[in-house]
N, CA, C and O atoms as a MOPAC input file, in Angstrom:
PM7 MOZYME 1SCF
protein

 N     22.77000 1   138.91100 1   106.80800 1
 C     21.62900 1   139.52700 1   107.41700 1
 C     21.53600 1   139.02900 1   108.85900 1
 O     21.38300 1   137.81900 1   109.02400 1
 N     21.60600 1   139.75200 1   109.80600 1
 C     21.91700 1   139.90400 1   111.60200 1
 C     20.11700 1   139.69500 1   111.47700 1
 O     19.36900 1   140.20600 1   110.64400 1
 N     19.75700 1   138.72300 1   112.66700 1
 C     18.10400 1   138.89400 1   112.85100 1
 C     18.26800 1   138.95800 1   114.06300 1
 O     17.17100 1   138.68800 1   114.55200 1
 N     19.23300 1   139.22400 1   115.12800 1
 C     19.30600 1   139.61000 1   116.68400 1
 C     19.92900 1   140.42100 1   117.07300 1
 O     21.01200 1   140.08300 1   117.55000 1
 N     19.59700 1   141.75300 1   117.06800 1
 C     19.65900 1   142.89900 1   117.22600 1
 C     19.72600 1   143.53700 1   119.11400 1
 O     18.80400 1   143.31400 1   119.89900 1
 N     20.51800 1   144.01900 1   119.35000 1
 C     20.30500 1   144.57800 1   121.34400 1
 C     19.15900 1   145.05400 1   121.06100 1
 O     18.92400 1   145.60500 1   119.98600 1
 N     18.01400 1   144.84600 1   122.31300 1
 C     17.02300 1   145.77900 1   122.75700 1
 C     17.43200 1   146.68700 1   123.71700 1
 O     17.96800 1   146.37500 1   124.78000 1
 N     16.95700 1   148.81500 1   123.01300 1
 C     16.96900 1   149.29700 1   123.46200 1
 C     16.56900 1   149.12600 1   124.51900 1
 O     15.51800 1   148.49200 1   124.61900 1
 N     17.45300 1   149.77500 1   126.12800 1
 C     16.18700 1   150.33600 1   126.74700 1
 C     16.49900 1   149.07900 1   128.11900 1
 O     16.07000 1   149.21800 1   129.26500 1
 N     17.35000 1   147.87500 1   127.62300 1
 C     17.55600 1   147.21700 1   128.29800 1
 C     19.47800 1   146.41000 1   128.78400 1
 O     19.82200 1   145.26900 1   129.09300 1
 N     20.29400 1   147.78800 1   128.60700 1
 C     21.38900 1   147.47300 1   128.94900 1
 C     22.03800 1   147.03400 1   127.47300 1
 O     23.25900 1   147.09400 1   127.33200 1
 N     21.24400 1   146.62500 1   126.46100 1
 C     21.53000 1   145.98800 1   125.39200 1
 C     22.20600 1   144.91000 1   125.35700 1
 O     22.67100 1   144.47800 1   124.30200 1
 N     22.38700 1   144.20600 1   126.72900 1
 C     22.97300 1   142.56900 1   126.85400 1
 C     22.13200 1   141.67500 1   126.09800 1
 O     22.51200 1   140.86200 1   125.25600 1
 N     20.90000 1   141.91400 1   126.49500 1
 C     19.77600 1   140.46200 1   125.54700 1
 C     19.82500 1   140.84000 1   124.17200 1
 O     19.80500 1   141.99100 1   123.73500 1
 N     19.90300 1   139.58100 1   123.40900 1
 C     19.62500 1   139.66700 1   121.78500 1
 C     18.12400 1   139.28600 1   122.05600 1
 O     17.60600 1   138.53100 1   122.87900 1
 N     17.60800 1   140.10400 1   121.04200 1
 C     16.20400 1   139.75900 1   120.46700 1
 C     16.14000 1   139.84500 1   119.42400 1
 O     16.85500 1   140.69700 1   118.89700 1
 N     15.09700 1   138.86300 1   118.42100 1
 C     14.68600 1   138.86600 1   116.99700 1
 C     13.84700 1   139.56400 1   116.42500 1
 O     12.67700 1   139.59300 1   116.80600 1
 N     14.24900 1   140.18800 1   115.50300 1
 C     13.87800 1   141.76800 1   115.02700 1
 C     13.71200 1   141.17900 1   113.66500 1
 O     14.31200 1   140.19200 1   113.24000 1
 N     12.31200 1   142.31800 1   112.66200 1
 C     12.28200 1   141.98200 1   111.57400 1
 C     13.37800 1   142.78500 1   110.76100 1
 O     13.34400 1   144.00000 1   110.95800 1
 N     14.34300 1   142.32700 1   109.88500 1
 C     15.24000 1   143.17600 1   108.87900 1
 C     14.38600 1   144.09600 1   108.00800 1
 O     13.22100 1   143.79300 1   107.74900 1
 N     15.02200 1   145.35400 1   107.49900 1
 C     14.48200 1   146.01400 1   107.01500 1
 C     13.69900 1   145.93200 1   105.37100 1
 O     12.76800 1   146.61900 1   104.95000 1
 N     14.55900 1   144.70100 1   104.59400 1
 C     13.72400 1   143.99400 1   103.77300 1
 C     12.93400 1   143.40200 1   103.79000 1
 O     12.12200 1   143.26900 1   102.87500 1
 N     12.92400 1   142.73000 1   105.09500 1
 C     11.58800 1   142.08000 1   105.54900 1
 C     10.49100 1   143.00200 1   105.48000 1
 O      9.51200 1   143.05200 1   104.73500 1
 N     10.84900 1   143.65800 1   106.34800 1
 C      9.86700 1   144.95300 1   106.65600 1
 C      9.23300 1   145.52700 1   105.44000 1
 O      8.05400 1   145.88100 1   105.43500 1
 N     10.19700 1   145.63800 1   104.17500 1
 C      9.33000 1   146.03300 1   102.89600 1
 C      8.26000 1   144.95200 1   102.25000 1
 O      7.46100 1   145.16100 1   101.33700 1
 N      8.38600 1   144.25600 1   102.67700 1
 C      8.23500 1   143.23700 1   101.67700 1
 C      6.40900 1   143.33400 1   102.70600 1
 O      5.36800 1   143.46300 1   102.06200 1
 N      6.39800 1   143.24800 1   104.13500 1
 C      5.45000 1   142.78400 1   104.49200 1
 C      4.21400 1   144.31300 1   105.04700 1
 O      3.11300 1   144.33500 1   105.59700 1
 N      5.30800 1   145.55800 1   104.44900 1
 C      4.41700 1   146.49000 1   104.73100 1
 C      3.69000 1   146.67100 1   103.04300 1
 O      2.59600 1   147.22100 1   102.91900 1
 N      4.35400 1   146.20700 1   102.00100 1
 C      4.10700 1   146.41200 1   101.28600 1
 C      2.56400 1   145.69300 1   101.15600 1
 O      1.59000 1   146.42000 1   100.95700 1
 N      2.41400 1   144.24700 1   101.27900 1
 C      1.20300 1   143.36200 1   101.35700 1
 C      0.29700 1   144.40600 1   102.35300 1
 O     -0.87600 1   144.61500 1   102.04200 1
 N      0.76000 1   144.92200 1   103.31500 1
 C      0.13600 1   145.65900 1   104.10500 1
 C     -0.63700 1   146.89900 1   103.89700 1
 O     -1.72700 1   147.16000 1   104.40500 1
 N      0.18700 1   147.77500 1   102.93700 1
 C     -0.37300 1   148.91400 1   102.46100 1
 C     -1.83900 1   148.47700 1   101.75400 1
 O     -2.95400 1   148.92700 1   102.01900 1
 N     -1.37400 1   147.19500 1   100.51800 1
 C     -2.55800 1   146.96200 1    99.62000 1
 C     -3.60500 1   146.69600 1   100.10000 1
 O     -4.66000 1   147.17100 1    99.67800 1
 N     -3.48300 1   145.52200 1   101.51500 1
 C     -4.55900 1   145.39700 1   102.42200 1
 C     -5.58000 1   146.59300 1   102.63500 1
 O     -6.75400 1   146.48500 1   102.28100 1
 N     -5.05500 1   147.78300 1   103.25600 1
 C     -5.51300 1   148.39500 1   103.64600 1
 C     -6.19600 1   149.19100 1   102.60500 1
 O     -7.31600 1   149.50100 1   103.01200 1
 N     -5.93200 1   149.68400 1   101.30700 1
 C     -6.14500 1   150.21800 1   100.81300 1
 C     -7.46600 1   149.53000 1   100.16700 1
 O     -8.15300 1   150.04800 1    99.28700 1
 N     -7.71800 1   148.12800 1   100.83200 1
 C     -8.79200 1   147.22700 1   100.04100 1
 C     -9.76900 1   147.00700 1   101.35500 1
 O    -10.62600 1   146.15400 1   101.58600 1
 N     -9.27500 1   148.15500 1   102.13500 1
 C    -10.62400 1   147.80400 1   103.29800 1
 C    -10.48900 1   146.60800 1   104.32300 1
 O    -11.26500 1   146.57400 1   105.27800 1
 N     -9.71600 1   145.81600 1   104.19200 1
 C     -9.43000 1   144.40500 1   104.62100 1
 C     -8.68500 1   144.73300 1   106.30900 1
 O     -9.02000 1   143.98100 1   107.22500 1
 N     -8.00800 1   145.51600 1   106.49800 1
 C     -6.80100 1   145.77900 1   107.43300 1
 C     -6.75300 1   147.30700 1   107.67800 1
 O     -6.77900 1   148.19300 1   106.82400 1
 N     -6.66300 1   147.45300 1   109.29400 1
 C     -6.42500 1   148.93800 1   109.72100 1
 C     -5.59500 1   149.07100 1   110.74000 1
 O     -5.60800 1   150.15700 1   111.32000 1
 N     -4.87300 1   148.24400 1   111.10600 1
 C     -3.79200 1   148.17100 1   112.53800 1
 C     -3.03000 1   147.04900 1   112.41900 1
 O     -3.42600 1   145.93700 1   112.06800 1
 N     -1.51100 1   147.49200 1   112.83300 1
 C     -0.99900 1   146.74800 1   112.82900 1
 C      0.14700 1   146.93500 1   114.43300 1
 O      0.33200 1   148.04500 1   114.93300 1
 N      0.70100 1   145.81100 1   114.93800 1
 C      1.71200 1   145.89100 1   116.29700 1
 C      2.80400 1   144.79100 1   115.80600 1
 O      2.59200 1   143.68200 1   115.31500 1
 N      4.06000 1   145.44900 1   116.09300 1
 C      5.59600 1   144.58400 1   115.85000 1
 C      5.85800 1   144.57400 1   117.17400 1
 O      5.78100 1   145.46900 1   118.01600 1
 N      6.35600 1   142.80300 1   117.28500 1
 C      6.77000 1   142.60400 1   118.79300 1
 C      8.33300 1   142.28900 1   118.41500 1
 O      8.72200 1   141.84500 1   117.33500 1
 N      8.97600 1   142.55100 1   119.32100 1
 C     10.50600 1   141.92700 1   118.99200 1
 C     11.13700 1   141.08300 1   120.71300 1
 O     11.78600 1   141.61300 1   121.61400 1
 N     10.63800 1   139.72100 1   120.61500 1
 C     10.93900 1   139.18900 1   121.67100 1
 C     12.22300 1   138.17400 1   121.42300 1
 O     12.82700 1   138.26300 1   120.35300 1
 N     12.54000 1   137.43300 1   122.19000 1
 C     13.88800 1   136.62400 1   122.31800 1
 C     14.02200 1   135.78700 1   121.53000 1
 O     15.08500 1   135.65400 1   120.92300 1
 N     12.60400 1   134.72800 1   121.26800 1
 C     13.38400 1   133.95600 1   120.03800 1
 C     12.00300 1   134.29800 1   119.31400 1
 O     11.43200 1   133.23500 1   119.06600 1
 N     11.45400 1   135.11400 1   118.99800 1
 C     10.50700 1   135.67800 1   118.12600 1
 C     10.04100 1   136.87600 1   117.38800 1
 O      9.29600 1   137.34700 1   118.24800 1
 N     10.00200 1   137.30800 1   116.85700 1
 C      9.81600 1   138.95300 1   116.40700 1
 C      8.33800 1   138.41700 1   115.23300 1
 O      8.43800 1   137.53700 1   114.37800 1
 N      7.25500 1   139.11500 1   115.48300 1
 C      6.04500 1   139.26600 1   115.35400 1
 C      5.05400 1   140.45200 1   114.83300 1
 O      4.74800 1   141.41100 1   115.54200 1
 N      4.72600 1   140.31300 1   113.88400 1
 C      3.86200 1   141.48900 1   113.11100 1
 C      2.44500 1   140.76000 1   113.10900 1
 O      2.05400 1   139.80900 1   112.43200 1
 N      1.70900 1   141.62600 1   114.23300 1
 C      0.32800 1   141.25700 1   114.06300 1
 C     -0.95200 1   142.23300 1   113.25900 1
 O     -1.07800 1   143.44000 1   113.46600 1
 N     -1.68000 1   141.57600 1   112.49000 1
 C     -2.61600 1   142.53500 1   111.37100 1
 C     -3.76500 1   142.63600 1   112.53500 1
 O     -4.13700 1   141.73700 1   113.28800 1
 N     -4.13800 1   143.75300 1   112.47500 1
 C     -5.87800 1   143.95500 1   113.22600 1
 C     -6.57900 1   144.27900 1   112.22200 1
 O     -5.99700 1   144.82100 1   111.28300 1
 N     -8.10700 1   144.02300 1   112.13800 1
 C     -9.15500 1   145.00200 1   111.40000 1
 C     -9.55800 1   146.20900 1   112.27500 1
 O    -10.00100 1   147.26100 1   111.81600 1
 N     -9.32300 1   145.90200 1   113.81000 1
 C     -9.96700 1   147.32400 1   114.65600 1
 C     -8.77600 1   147.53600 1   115.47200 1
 O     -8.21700 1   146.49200 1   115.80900 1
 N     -8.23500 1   148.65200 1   115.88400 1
 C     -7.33900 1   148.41500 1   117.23800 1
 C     -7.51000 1   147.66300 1   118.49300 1
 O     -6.58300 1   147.04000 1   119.01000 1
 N     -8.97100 1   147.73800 1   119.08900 1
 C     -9.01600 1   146.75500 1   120.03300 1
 C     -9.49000 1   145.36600 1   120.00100 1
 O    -10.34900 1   144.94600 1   120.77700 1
 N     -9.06900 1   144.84300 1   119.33000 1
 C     -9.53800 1   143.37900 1   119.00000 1
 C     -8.10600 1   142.50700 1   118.87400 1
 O     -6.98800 1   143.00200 1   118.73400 1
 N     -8.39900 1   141.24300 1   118.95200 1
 C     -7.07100 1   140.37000 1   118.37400 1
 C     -6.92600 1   140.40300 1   117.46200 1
 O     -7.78800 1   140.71700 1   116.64200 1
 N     -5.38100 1   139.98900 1   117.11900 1
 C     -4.88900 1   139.96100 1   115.81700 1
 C     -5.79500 1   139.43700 1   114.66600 1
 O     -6.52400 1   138.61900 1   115.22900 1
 N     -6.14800 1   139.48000 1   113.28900 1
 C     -6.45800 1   138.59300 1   112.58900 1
 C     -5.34700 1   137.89100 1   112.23500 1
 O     -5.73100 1   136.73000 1   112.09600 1
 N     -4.20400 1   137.95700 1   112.01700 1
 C     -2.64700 1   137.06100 1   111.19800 1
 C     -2.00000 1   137.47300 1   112.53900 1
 O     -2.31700 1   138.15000 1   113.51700 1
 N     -0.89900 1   136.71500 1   112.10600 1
 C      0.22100 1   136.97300 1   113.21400 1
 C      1.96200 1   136.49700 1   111.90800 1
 O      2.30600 1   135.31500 1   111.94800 1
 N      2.54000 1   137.16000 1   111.25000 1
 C      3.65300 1   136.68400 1   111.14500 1
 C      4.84300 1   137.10700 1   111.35500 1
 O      5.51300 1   138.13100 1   111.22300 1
 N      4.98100 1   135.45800 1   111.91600 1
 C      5.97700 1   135.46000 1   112.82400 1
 C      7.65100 1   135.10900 1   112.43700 1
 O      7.83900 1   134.35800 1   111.48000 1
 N      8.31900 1   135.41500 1   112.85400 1
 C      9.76900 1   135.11900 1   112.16800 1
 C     10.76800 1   134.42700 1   113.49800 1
 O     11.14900 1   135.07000 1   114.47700 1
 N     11.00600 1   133.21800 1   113.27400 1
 C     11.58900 1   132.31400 1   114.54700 1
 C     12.82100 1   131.30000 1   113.91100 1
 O     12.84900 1   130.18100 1   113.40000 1
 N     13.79300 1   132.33700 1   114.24100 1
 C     15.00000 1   131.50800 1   113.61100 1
 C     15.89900 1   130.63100 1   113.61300 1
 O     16.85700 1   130.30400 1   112.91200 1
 N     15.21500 1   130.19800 1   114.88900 1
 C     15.76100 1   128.71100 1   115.42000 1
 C     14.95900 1   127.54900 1   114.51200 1
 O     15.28800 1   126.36300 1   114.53900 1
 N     13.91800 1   128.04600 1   113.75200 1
 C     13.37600 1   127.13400 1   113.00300 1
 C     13.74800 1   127.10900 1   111.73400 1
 O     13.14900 1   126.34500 1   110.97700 1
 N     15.08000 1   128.14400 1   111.10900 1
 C     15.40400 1   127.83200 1   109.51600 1
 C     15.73600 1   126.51700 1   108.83800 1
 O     15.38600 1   126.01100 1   107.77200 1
 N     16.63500 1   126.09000 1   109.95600 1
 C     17.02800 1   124.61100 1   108.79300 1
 C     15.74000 1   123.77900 1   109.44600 1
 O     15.98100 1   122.59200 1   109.22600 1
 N     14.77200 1   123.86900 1   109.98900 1
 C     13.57600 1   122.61800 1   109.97500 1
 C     12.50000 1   123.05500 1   108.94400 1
 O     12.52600 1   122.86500 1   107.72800 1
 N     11.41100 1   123.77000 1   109.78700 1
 C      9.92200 1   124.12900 1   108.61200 1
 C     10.29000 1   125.27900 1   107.89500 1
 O      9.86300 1   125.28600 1   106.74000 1
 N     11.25800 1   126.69400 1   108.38600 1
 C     11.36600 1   127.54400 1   107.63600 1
 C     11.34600 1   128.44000 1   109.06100 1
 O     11.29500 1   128.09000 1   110.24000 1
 N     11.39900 1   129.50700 1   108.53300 1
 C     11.96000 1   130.33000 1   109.90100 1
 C     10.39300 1   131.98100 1   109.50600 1
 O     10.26300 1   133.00400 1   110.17900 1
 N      9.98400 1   131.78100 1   108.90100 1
 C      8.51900 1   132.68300 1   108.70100 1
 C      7.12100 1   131.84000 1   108.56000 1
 O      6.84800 1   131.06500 1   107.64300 1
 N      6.23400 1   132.20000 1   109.77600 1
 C      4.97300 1   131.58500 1   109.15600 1
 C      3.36300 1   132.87600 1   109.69500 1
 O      3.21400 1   133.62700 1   110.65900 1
 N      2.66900 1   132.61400 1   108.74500 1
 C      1.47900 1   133.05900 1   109.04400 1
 C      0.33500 1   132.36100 1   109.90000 1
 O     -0.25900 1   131.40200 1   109.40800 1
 N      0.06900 1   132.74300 1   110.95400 1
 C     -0.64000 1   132.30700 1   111.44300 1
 C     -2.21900 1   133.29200 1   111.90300 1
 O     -2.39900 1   134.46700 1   112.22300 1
 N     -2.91800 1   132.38300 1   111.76900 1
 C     -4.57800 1   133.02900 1   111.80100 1
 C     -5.17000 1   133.38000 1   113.17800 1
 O     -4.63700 1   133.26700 1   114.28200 1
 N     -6.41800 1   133.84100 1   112.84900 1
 C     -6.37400 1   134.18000 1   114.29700 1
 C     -6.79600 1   133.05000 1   115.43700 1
 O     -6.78500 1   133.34800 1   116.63100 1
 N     -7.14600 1   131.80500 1   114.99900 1
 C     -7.53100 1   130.61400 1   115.90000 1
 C     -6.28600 1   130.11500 1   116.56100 1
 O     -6.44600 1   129.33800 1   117.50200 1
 N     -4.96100 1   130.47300 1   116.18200 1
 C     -3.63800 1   129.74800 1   116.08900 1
 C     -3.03800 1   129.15800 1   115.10700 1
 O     -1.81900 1   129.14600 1   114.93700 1
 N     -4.12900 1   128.46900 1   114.18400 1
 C     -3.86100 1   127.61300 1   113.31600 1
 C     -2.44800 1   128.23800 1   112.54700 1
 O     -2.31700 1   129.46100 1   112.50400 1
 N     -1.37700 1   127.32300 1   111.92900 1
 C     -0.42700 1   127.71400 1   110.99800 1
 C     -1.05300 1   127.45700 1   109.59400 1
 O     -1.35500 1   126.37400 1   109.09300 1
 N     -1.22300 1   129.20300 1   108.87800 1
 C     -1.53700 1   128.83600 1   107.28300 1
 C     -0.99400 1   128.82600 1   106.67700 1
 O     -1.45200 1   128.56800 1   105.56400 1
 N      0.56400 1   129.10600 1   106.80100 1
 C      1.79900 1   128.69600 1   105.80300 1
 C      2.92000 1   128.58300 1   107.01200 1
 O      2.81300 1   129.16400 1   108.09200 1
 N      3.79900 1   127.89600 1   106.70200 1
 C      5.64500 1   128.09100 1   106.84500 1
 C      6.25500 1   128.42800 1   105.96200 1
 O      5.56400 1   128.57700 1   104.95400 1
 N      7.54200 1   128.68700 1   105.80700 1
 C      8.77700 1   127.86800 1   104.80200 1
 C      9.43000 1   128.73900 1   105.11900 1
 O      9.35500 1   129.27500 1   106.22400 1
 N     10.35800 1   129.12500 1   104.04100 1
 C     11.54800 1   129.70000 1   104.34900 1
 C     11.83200 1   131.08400 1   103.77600 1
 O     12.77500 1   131.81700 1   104.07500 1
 N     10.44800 1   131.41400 1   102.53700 1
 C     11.09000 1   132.88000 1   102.01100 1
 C      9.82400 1   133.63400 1   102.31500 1
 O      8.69300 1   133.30100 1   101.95900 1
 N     10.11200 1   134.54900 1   102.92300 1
 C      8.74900 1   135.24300 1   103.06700 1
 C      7.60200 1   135.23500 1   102.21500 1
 O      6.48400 1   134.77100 1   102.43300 1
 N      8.16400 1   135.96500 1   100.96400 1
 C      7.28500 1   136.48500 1    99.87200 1
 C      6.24200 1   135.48200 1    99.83100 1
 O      5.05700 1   135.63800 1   100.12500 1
 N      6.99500 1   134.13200 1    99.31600 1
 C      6.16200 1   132.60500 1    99.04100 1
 C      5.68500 1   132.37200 1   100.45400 1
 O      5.85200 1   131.15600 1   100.54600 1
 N      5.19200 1   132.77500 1   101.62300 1
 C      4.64200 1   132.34800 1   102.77100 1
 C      3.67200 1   133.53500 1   102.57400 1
 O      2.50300 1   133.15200 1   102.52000 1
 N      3.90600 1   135.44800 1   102.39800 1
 C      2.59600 1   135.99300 1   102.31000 1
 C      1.77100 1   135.93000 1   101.46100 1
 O      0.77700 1   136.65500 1   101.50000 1
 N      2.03700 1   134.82300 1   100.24200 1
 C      1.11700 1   134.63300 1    99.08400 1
 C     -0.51700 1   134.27800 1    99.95800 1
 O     -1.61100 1   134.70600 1    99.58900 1
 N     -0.28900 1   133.50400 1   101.01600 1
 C     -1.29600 1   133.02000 1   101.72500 1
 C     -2.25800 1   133.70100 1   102.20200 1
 O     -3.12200 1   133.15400 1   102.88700 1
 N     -2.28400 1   135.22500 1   101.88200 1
 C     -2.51700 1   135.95200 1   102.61000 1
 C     -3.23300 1   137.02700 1   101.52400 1
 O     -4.42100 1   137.34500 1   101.59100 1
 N     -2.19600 1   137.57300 1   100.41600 1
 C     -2.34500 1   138.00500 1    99.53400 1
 C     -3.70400 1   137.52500 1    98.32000 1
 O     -4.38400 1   138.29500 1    97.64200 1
 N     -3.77800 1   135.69300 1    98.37900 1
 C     -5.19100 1   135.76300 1    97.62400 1
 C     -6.55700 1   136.28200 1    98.30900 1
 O     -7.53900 1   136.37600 1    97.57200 1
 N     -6.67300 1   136.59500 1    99.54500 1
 C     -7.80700 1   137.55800 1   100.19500 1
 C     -7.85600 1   138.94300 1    99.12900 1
 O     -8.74900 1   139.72500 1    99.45300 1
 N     -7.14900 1   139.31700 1    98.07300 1
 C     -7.45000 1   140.48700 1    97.51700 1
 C     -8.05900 1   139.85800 1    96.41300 1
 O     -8.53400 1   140.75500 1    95.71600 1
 N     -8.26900 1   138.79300 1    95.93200 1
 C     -8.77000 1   138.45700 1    94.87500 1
 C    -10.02100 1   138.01000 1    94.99600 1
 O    -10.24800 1   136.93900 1    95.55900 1
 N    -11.13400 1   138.89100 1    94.40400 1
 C    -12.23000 1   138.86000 1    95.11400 1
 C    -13.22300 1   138.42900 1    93.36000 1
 O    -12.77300 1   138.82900 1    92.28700 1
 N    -14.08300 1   137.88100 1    93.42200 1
 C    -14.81600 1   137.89000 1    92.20900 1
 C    -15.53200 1   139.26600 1    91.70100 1
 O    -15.66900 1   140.10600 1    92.59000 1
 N    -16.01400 1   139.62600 1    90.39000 1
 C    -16.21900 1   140.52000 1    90.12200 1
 C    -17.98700 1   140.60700 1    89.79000 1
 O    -18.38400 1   139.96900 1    88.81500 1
 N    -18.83000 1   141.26400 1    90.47500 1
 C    -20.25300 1   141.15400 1    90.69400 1
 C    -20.97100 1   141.50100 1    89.52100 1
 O    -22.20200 1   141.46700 1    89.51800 1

């Protein structure tokens, strides 16, 4: 699995870090449910040099609420995916996605009134 992909648009000399397309299922999938629970209505993918970035909004013009990020110079240390909130704070690392959007995923578990 290639995570540095040419950016169109720019000669295609620079590598930049792009999310893979399993990635991509895995985190539109958490995404769909979000939304479908009222929680989430926008989302923006950045694909920069040593970062590629999926940020969640509740409104389009507001900051992100999450930010995850995929930085692969960090695999063999904390993990190369983490979620981060909207203060900055890091609410997970590690290394496999799925087990990093769990962090994210208990926001659907809501008590029953």
């Amino acid at each position: 699995m290639n995570s540095l992909t040419p950016f169109p648009g720019r000669g295609g000399t620079s590598d930049v870090v792009a999310f893979h397309r399993t990635e991509l299922n895995v985190i539109l999938s958490l995404y769909g449910r979000m939304v479908a629970a009222g929680e989430w209505r926008d989302y923006g993918i950045s694909s920069l040099r040593d970062v590629a970035v999926f940020s969640v909004f509740r409104r389009t013009a507001e900051n992100p609420l999450y930010r995850i990020e995929k930085r692969p110079k960090l695999r063999s240390r904390q993990g190369e995916y983490a979620v981060i909130g909207m203060d900055g704070q890091v609410l997970k690392r590690g290394h496999d996605l799925r087990t990093v959007l769990r962090v994210l995923e208990r926001k659907l578990i809501r008590p029953i009134e």
